[in-house]
C-alpha positions as CSV (number, residue, x, y, z in Angstrom):
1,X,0.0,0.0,0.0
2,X,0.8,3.7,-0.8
3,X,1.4,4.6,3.1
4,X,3.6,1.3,3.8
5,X,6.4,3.1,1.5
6,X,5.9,6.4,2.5
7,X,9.5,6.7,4.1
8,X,11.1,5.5,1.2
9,X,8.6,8.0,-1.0
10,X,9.4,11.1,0.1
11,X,13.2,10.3,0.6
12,X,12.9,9.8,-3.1
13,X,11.3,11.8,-5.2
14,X,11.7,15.8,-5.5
15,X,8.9,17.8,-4.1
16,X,7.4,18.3,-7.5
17,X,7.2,14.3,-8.1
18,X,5.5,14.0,-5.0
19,X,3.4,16.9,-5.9
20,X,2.3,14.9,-9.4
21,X,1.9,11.6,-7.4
22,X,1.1,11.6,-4.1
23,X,-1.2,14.3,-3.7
24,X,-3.9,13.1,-6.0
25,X,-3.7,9.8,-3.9
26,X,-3.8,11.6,-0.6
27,X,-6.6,13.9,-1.9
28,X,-8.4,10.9,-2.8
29,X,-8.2,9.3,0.4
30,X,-8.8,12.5,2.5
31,X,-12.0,12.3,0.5
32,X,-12.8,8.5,0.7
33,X,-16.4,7.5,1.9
34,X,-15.1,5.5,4.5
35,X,-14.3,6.8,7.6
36,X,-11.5,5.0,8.4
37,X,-10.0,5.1,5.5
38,X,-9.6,9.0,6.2
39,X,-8.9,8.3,9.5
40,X,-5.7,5.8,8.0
41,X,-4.4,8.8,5.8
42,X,-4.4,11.5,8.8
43,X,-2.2,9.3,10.5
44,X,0.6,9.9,8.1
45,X,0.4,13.3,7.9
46,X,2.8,14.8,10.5
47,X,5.4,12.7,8.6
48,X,4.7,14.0,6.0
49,X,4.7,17.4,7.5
50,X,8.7,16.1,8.2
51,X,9.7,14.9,5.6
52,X,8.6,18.2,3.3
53,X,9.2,21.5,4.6
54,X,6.8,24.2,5.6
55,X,5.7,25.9,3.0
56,X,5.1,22.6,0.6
57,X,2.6,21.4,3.3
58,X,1.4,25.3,4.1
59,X,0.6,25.1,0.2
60,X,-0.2,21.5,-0.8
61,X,-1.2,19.3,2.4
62,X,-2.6,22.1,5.2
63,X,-5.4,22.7,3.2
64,X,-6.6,19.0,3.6
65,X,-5.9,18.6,7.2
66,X,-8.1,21.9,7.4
67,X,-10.9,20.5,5.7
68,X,-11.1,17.0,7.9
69,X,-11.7,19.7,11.4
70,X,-15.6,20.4,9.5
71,X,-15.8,16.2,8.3
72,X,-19.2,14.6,9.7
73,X,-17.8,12.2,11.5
74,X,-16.7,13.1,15.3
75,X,-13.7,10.7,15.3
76,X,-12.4,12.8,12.3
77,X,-12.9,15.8,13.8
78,X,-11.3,14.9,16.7
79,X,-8.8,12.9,14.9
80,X,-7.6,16.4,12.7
81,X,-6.9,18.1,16.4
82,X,-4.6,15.7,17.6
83,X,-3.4,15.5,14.0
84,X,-2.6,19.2,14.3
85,X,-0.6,18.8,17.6
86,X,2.0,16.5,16.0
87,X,2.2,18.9,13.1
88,X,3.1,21.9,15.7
89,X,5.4,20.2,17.1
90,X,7.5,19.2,13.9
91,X,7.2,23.3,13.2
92,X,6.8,25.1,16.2
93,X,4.6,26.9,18.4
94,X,5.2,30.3,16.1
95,X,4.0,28.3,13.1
96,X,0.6,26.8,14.8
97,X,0.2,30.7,16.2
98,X,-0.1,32.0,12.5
99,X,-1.6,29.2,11.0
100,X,-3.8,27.7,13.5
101,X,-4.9,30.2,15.4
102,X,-7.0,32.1,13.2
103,X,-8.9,28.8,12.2
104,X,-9.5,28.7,15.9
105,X,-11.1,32.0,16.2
106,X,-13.6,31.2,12.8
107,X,-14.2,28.2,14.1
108,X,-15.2,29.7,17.3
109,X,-17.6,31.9,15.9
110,X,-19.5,29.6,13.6
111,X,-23.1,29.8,13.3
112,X,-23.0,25.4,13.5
113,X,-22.2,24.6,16.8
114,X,-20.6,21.5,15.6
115,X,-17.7,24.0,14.8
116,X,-17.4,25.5,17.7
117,X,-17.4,22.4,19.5
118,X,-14.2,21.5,17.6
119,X,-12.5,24.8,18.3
120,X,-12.4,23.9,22.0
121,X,-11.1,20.7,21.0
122,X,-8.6,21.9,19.1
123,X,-7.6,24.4,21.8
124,X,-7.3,21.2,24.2
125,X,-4.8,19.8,21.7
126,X,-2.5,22.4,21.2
127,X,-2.2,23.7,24.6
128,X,-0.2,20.3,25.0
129,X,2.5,21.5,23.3
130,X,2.0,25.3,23.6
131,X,3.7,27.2,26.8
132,X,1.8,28.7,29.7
133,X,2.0,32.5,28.8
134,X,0.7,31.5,24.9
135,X,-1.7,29.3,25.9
136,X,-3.8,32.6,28.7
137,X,-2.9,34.8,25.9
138,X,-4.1,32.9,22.6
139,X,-6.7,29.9,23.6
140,X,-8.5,31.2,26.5
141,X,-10.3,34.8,25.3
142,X,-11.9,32.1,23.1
143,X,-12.8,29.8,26.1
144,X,-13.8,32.5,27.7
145,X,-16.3,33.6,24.8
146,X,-17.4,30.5,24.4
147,X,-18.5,29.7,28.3
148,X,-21.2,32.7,27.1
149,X,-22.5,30.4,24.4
150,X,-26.7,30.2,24.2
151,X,-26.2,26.4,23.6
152,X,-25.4,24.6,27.2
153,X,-23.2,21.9,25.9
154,X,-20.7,24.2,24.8
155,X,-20.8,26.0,28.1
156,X,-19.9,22.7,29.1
157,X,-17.4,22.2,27.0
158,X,-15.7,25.5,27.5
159,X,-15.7,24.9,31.2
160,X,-14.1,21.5,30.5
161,X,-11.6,23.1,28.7
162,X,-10.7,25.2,31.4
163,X,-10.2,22.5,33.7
164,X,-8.4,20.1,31.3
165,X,-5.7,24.3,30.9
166,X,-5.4,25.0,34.7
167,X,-2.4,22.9,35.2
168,X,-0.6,24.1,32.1
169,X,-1.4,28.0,33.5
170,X,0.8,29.8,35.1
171,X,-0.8,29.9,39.2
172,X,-0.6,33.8,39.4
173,X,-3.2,33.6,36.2
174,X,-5.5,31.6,37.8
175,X,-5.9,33.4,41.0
176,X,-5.9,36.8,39.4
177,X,-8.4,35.4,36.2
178,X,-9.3,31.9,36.3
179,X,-10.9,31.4,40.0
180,X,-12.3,35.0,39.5
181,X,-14.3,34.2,35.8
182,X,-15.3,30.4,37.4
183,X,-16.9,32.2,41.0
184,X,-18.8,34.7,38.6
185,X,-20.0,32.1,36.4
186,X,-21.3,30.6,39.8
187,X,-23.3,33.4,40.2
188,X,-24.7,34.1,36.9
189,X,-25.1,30.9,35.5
190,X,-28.4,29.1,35.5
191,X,-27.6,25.6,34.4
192,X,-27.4,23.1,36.2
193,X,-24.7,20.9,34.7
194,X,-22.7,23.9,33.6
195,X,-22.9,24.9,37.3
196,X,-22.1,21.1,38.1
197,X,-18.9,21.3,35.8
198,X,-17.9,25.0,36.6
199,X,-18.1,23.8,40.5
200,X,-15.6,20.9,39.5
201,X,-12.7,23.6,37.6
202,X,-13.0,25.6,40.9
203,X,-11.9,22.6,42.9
204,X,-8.9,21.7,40.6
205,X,-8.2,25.6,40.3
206,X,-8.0,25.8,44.1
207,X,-5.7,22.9,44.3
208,X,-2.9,24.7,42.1
């Protein structure tokens, strides 16, 4: 199979050869109508993101691993987010800051809510690899904007997100900002499993 010579591929053929002949194949299988197939093709992609440089995969390959954040299945979606974590950290946070970023903020204000679902998801991802200081001053104004959200589960969501950040924060940030936003959402909040959840984040913040 195409992926089972992939080292010996790209170690090969010049960047325009690969352009002529592996592209159309992973295009086709980024688009195949089974899921897993897709699923098999995303797992080669940092790799690929290795073995070809920057701007080849800013040009040639980004645009696919863009497209598989919006696919219908959830395993996809969540798939592409990891997917983009092992891609920043073959280039660096400084790439995933101009490339990524942006895609997080449209995908954050989405009229579907499936897309906004997958920004926090995203976020989640990256902040693995990202440092404290970029993650309060990139990912949560987002989190933030989404814990406001008139659908509950992404309220949910968000505050999950903020749990899943505290460690990675730097402590001064979450006495001065995190506990502060969490003990007003206390007050203001009027769910009761976003209350449930935003109750939980206040323990683990309290802890650091």
């Amino acid at each position: 199979m195409l992926w089972e010579k992939l080292n010996q591929i790209t170690a090969v053929f010049s960047l325009d050869q690969l352009a002529q002949h592996l592209l159309p194949a992973l295009i086709e299988l980024a688009e195949d109508r089974q899921w897993r197939v897709r699923l098999a093709a995303q797992a080669h992609i940092p790799h690929l993101a290795q073995e070809l440089g920057v701007d080849f995969f800013n040009e040639r390959i980004l645009p696919i691993c863009i497209s598989w954040l919006s696919d219908c299945v959830f395993t996809i979606r969540e798939s592409a987010t990891v997917n983009f974590k092992n891609i920043t950290r073959v280039y660096g946070v400084p790439w995933a800051q101009q490339t990524l970023i942006p895609r997080i903020h449209a995908q954050a204000e989405h009229r579907n809510y499936l897309y906004r679902t997958v920004s926090l998801t995203l976020i989640s991802s990256l902040a693995e690899v990202f440092p404290a200081i970029e993650i309060q001053q990139d990912f949560l104004p987002v989190v933030f904007n989404l814990s406001n959200d008139p659908i509950s589960n992404i309220r949910i969501n968000s505050i999950i997100t903020i749990t899943g950040l505290i460690p990675r924060l730097q402590s001064e940030y979450v006495t001065v900002t995190i506990i502060p936003f969490l003990n007003e959402k206390m007050r203001t909040e009027r769910d009761k499993d976003v209350l449930f959840f935003t109750n939980r984040a206040l323990q683990v913040a309290g802890s650091i």
